[in-house]
C-alpha positions as a Markdown table, in Angstrom:
| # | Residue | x | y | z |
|---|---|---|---|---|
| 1 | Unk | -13.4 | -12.0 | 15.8 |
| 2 | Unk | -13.6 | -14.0 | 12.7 |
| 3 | Unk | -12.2 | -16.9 | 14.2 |
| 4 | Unk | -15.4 | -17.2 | 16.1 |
| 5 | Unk | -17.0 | -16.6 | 13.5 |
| 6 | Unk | -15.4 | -19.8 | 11.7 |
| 7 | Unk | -15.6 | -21.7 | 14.2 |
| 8 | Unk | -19.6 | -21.0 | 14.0 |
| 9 | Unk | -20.5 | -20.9 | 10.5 |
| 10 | Unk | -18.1 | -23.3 | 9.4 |
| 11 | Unk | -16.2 | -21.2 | 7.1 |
| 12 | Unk | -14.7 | -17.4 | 6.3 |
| 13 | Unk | -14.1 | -15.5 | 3.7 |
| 14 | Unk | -10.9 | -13.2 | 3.4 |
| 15 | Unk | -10.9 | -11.1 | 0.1 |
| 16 | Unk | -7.2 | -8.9 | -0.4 |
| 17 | Unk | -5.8 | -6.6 | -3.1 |
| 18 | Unk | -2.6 | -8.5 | -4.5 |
| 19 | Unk | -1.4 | -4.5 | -4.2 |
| 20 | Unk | -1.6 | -4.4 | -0.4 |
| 21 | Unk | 1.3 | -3.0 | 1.6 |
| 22 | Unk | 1.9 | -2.6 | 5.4 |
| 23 | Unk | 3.0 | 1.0 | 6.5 |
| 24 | Unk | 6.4 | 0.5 | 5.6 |
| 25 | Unk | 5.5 | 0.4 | 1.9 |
| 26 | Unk | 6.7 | -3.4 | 1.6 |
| 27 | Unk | 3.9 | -5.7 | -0.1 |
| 28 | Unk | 2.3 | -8.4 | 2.2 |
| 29 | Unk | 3.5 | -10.8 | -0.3 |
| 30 | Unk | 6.8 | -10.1 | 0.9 |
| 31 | Unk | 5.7 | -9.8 | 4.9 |
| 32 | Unk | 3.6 | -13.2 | 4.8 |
| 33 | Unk | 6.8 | -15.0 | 2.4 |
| 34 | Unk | 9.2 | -13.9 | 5.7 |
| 35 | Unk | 7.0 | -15.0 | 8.2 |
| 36 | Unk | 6.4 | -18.2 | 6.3 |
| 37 | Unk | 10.4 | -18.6 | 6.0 |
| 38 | Unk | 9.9 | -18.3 | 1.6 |
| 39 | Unk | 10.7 | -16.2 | -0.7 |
| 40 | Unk | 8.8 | -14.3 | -3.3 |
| 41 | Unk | 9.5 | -14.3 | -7.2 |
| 42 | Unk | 11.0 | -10.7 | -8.5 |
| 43 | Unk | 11.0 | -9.7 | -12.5 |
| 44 | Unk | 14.1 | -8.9 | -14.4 |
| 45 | Unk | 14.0 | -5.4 | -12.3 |
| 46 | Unk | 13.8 | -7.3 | -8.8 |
| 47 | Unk | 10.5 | -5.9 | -8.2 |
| 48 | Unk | 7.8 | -8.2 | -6.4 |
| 49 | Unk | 6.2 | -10.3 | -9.2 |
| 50 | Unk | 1.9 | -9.9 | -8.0 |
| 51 | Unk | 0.1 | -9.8 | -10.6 |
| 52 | Unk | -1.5 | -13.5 | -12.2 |
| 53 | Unk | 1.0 | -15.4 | -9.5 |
| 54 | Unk | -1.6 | -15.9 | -6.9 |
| 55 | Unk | 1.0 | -16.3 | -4.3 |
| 56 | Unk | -0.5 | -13.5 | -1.9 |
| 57 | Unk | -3.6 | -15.9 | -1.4 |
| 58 | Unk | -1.0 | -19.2 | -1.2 |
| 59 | Unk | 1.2 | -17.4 | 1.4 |
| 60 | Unk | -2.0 | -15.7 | 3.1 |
| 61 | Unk | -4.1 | -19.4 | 3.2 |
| 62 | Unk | -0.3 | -21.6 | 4.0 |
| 63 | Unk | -0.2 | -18.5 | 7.4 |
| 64 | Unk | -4.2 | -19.3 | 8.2 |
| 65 | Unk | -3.5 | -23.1 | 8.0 |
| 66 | Unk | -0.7 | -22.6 | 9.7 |
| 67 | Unk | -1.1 | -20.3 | 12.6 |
| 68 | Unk | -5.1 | -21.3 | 13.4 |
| 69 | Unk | -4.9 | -25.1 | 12.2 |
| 70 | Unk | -7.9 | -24.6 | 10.1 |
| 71 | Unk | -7.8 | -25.6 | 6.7 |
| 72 | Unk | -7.8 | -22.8 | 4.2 |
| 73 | Unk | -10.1 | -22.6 | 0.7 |
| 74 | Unk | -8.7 | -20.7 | -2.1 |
């Protein structure tokens, strides 16, 4: 749907939480990094580092640039 949508208007905007999960519990951060074949930075407790990285809207625009060969805007 928004693909069409692009492809019309020239453009798309894609707002997400840095908090999202899938149903699992695991944070896209991590989803999107496997898919991409990367790996995500973890704190001194090995938990997901979201927060101030920006690397949900890296891995989320690197999958859309990758996957729909459009080029992504952050």
């Amino acid at each position: 749907m928004w693909i069409g949508f692009t492809r019309r208007r020239g453009r798309c905007v894609i707002a997400a939480s840095e908090g999202i999960h899938d149903e699992q519990g695991t944070p896209m951060a991590v989803v999107l990094a496997e898919k991409l074949g990367r790996q995500v930075e973890r704190d001194s407790h090995g938990n997901v580092q979201l927060s101030g990285s920006g690397v949900l809207g890296d891995f989320l625009g690197d999958l859309i640039k990758d996957r729909l060969k459009i080029k992504p805007s952050a």
